[in-house]
C-alpha angles and dihedrals in degrees: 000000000000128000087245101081114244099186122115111261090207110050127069124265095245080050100053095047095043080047089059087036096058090045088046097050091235117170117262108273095037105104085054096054094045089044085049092047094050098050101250109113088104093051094038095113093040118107107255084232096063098056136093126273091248080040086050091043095057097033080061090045090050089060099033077057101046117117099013101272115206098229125031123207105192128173112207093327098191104028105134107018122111116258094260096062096034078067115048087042087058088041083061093050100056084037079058095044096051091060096049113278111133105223123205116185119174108200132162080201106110089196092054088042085063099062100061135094093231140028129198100178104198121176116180095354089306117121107216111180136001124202155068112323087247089053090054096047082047096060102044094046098236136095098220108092094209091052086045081057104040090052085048090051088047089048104053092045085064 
C-alpha cells in the first residue's frame, strides 16, 4: 500500500475491496470483515472518489489486506487518520502478524516506527542503525525516537 491511493475513483468501497479480493483469491466473506475491521461498512456503497483523504487511506489498506497476503509492503500506513482509528488499525496489524503475515512498513514517522518489532533507520542509503525500538533508544541514550534518530543522523556525519 503506498501513500498515493490506488484505489478506483470510480468505483464503491465494497467494489474496490471485492475487486482485490477476486484477484487475491480471498474466501467469500473476506472483503466484508476487512471492510468491518477498517471502519467502512457505513461508507461501503459510497464512490471511492467522494471520500475523505484518512477514508481513501484505509479503503486502499482494505484491499492491500484481502485475502491474507503473506508480506505486506505498507507506506505509512496510518498517517492521517485520528488516534482512534491509528490504533485499532495498528491493533489489526499485530493481530496480522501474530497469525503469520510479515509486515514491512517504511515511515519517516518516528511514532509509527515505534511500533514496530523491528527498525532499520537509513538516511541517504546509509543504514544507520538496525533493532528493536528499545534497543535504539538503548543505544542513543534517549527515549524520543526521533532524538534517537537525529543523534544517529549527527553520529554517523562525523
Amino acid at each position: 500500500m503506498t501513500q498515493a491511493s490506488s484505489v478506483y475513483t470510480d468505483l464503491s468501497v465494497r467494489e474496490n475491496v471485492a475487486y482485490w479480493a477476486r484477484i487475491s483469491g480471498a474466501e467469500r466473506g473476506e472483503a466484508e470483515s476487512v471492510i468491518e475491521h477498517l471502519h467502512l461498512a457505513s461508507l461501503a456503497g459510497q464512490p471511492a472518489g467522494r471520500l475523505s483523504g484518512g477514508q481513501t487511506s484505509r479503503v486502499a489498506l482494505a484491499c492491500a489486506l484481502v485475502g491474507n497476503p503473506p508480506v505486506l509492503l505498507l507506506d505509512e500506513p496510518t498517517v492521517g487518520l485520528d488516534p482512534v482509528l491509528r490504533e485499532e488499525i495498528w491493533d489489526f496489524l499485530r493481530e496480522r502478524a501474530a497469525a503469520g503475515t510479515t509486515i514491512l512498513v517504511s515511515s519517516h514517522v518516528m511514532d509509527e516506527a515505534a511500533r514496530c518489532d523491528k527498525l532499520l533507520l537509513i538516511r541517504h542509503g546509509e543504514i544507520l542503525a538496525t533493532g528493536s525500538p528499545d534497543d535504539i533508544r538503548k543505544r542513543t541514550g534517549v527515549e524520543d525516537l526521533d532524538t534517537a534518530f537525529l543523534n544517529l543522523i549527527k553520529e554517523h556525519a562525523a
